[in-house]
C-alpha positions, -999 to 999 in steps of 0.1 A, spaced: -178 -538 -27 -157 -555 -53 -171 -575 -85 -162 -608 -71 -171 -604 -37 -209 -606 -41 -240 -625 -24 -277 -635 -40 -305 -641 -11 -338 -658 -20 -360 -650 14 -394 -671 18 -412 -645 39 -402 -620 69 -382 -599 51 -388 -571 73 -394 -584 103 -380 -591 136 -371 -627 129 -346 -615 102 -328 -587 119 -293 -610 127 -298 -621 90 -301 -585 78 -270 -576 99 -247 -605 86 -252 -592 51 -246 -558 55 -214 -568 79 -208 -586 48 -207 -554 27 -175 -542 54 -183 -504 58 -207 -476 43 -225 -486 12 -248 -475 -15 -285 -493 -4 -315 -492 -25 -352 -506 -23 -366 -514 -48 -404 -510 -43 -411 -524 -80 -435 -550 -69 -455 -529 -45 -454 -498 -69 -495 -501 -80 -506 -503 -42 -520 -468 -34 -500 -468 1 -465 -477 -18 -448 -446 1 -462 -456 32 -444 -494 26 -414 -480 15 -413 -460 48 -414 -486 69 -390 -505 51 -364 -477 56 -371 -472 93 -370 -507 97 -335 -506 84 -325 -479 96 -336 -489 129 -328 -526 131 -297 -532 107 -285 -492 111 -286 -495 75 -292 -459 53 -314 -467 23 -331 -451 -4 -355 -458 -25 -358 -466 -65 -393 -456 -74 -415 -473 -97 -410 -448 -120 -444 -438 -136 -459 -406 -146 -497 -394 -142 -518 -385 -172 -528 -400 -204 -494 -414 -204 -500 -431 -170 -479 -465 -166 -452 -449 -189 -417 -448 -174 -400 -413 -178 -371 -416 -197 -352 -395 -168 -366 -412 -138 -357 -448 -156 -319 -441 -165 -318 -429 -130 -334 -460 -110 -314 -479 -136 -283 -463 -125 -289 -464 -84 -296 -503 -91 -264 -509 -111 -240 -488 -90 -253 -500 -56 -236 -522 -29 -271 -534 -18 -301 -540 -36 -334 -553 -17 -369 -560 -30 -397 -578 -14 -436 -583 -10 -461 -570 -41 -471 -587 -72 -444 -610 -93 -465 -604 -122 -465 -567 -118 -427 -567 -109 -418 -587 -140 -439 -562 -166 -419 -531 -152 -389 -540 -151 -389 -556 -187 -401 -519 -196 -376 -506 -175 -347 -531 -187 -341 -537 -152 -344 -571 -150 -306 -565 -173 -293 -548 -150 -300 -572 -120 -285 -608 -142 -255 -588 -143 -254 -580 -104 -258 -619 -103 -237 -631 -130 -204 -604 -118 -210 -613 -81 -215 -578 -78 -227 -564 -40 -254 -581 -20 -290 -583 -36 -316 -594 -17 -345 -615 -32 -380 -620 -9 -413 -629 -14 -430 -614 -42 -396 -610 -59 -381 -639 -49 -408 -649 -75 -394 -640 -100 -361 -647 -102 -361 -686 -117 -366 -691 -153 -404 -697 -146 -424 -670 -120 -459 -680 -106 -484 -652 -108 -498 -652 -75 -525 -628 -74 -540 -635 -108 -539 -680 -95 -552 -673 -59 -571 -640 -59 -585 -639 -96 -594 -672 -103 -569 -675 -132 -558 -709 -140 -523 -718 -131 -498 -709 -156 -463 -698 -158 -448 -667 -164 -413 -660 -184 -388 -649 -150 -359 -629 -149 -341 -660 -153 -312 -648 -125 -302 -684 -113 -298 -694 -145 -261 -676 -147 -254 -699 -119 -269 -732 -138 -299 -733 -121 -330 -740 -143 -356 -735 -117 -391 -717 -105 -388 -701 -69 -417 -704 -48 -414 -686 -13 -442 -687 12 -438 -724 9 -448 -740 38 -479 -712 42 -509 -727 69 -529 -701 69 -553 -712 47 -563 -736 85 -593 -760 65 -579 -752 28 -543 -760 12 -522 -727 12 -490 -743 9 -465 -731 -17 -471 -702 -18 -513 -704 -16 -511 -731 -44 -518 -762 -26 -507 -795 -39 -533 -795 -67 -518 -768 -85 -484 -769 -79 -486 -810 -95 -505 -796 -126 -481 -769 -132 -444 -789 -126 -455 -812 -155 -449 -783 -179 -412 -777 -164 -385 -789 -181 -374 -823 -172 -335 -814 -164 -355 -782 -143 -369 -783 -104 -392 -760 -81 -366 -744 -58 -394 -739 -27 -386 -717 4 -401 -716 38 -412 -686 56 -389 -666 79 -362 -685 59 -335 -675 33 -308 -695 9 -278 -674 3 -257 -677 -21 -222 -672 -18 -214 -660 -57 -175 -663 -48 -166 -693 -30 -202 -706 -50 -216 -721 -16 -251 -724 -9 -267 -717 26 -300 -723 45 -309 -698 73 -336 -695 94 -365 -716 110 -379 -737 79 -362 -756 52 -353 -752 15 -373 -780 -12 -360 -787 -44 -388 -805 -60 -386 -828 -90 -418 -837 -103 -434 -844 -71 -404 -860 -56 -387 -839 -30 -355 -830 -12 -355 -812 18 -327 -790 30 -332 -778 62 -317 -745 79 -283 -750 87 -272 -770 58 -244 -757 37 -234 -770 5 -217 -761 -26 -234 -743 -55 -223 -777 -78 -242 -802 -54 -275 -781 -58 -270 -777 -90 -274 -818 -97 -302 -823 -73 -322 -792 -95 -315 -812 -127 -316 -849 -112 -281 -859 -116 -272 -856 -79 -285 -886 -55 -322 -873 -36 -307 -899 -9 -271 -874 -5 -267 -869 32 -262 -832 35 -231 -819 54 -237 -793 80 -220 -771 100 -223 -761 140 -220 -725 131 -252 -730 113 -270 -746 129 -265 -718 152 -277 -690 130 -306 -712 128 -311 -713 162 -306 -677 164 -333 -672 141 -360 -692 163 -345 -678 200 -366 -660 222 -361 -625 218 -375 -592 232 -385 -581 202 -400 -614 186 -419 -623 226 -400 -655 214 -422 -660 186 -415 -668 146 -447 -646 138 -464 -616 154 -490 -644 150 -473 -665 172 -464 -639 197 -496 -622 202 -513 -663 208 -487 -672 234 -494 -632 254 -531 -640 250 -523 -674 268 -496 -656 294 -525 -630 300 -556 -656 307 -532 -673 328 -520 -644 351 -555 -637 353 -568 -671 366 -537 -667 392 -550 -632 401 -512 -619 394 -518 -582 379 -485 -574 381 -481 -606 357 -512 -594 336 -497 -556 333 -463 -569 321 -479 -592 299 -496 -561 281 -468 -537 284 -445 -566 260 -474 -575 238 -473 -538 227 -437 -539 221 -440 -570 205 -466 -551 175 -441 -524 177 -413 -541 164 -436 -557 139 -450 -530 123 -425 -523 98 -429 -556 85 -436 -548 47 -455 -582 39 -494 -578 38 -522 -594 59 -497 -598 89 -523 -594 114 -512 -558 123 -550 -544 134 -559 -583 152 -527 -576 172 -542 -544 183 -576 -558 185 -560 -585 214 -539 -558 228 -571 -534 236 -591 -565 246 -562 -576 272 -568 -537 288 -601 -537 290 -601 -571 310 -572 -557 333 -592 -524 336 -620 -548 350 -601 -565 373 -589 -534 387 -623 -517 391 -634 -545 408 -603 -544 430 -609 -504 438 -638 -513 449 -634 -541 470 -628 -518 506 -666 -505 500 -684 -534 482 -663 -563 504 -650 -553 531 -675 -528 540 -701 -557 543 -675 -576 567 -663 -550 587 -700 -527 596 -712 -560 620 -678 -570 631 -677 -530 643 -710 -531 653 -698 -568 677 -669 -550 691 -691 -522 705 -715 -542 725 -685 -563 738 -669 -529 748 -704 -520 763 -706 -551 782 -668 -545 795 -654 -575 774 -623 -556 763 -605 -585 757 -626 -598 731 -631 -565 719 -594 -561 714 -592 -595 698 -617 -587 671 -594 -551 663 -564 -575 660 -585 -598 636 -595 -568 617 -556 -555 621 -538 -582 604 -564 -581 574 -549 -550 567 -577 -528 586 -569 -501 607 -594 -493 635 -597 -455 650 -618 -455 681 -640 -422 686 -667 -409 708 -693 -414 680 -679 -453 673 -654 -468 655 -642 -457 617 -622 -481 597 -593 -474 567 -564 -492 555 -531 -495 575 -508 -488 542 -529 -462 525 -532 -438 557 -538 -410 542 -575 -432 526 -605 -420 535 -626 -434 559 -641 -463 541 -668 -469 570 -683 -460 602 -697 -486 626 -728 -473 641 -725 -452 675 
């Protein structure tokens, strides 16, 4: 891709999931042919299972998007020296980033992210991909974090107990005149009883911290399973996806929901409070399509923003097939439920609910298994209690010469589904579509 020709893509959450598969397409349809990809597993390079991530996030590409990738390691080396980049390994990852026609990064630590690639003089390299409009680079979560002038530590705020401060970002808006702090993960529930909102802040925090912005600055906040991309040639801002984009001045707040499109120059006064909060925002059918698109029911998603989502509305598809008796209903139900944690499991975000899914899933079987034990059964435990007098009626009405009855009880029995076979010892019994079923009972003689 030319210099020129280049887009910058801020994702809330989802990255790698289902919900952001026609996003992931559009962008690299964007890039017009083969390209140069890299991941960047930067803020994920301290987790212990970091191969294990990155693996996912290739087949998930590879997969989804039919997009080749490779992977820019967090280059370290073991030893004394541990944590050290080698010199090597750093020109090289510094050199894939620099030279490629797609750049992606996603969940981990921002604090973590922004350390290495200081040392490894990354954070350079990725301004000038921004500031060039140089190939597509894709921003999410963790390292959507970091790229405003201010970065919010999330781990050390939420899951050390540090008090809220800011951290120095890589600052990659601010080529485009945009002085602010990313949050993504903005419109987070899942703290249920407790405030998890922007990005497990909560409103407490996130008013304590803004003070100590800069006045002409804003919090650019981003839903999850949403994205703003930013067109660095025509300099047009879009909103994609199922949430909404916040620019947030001191409490005050404009909301930009999916679908909106507007120029780079009207964001750029409602960040620094020269552009009206009351502006009605233009929009465009076409996108208000791709947000559509994002939310539609899908085969892959079970028509569900979250595997979350998805697995709640099986559990309630299940319980309700059940109640009907419909096991066809409650075997289909299982069947996409498992292809529903399937397409999620290359999701690279943590705490997605992966082993819960499976937890349901197994707990749907078992119940089905139940159901049809007790239905195997039922021509012993059931009908074998019916059928052993009604057998034991007909042959005392055959004794007494009352055929006719007698017949009429095998024709009640018949259109049950019960086949009677008259013998010299009595009468055995078996079901008319399974005639090759053994006997399942013997009236006496």
């Amino acid at each position: 891709m030319n210099a020129g020709n280049g887009l910058l893509v801020l994702m809330g959450s989802g990255e790698t999931s289902p919900t952001m598969v026609t996003l992931h397409r559009e962008l690299v349809a964007h890039l017009g042919g083969d390209s140069d990809a890299v991941i960047l597993e930067t803020p994920y390079g301290f987790q212990v299972n970091r191969d294990d991530i990155s693996n996912r996030a290739r087949e998930y590409f590879r997969r989804s998007v039919g997009l080749a990738t490779v992977v820019a390691p967090d280059t370290r080396t073991d030893g004394p020296s541990i944590g050290a980049p080698g010199a090597a390994d750093a020109d090289k990852v510094r050199d894939l980033v620099r030279r490629a026609d797609w750049v992606f990064s996603g969940p981990g630590s921002p604090s973590y992210a922004l350390n290495r690639w200081h040392t490894l003089r990354l954070g350079e390299i990725l301004r000038e991909r921004v500031a060039r409009g140089h190939g597509v680079t894709v921003m999410a979560s963790a390292a959507a974090c970091t790229v405003g002038f201010a970065a919010l530590p999330v781990y050390e705020v939420y899951k050390a107990g540090h008090s809220p401060a800011w951290l120095t970002g890589l600052d990659l808006l601010g080529a485009l005149g945009l002085p602010v702090a990313v949050i993504p993960h903005y419109d987070n529930a899942e703290g249920g009883t407790h405030d998890t909102r922007f990005c497990y802040l909560g409103e407490p925090r996130l008013h304590s911290l803004e003070q100590e912005l800069p006045d002409v600055s804003a919090v650019l906040g981003i839903d999850e399973h949403t994205a703003v991309i930013i067109d660095l040639d025509t300099s047009l801002v879009r909103v994609w996806g199922r949430g909404v984009m916040t620019v947030r001045r001191r409490g005050a707040s404009v909301l930009v929901p999916a679908g909106t499109k507007l120029p780079l120059e009207r964001l750029r006064g409602l960040v620094t409070g020269t552009e009206s909060a009351d502006l009605a925002l233009p929009r465009r059918p076409t996108d208000r399509g791709a947000s559509a698109a994002a939310r539609a029911p899908t085969a892959s998603t079970g028509g569900a923003a979250t595997l979350q989502e998805a697995v709640a509305a099986a559990e309630l598809r299940f319980d309700s097939a059940r109640q009907a008796r419909d096991a066809a209903s409650m075997a289909e139900t299982v069947v996409e439920l498992e292809s529903v944690i399937a397409a999620w499991s290359a999701d690279m975000e943590e705490d997605q609910g992966g082993e819960w899914a499976r937890t349901v899933l197994h707990g749907m079987i078992r119940r089905l298994a139940q159901a049809a034990g007790r239905g195997l059964s039922e021509p012993e435990h059931t009908l074998g209690r019916i059928l052993v007098p009604l057998l034991g009626l007909r042959r005392r009405l055959r004794a007494d010469g009352a055929y006719d009855l007698a017949d009429e009880v095998r024709e009640a029995v018949a259109a049950g589904g019960v086949r009677l076979n008259d013998t010299a010892e009595g009468s055995e019994w078996r079901w008319a579509e399974t005639d090759d079923q053994q006997a399942g009972s013997r009236a006496e003689p």
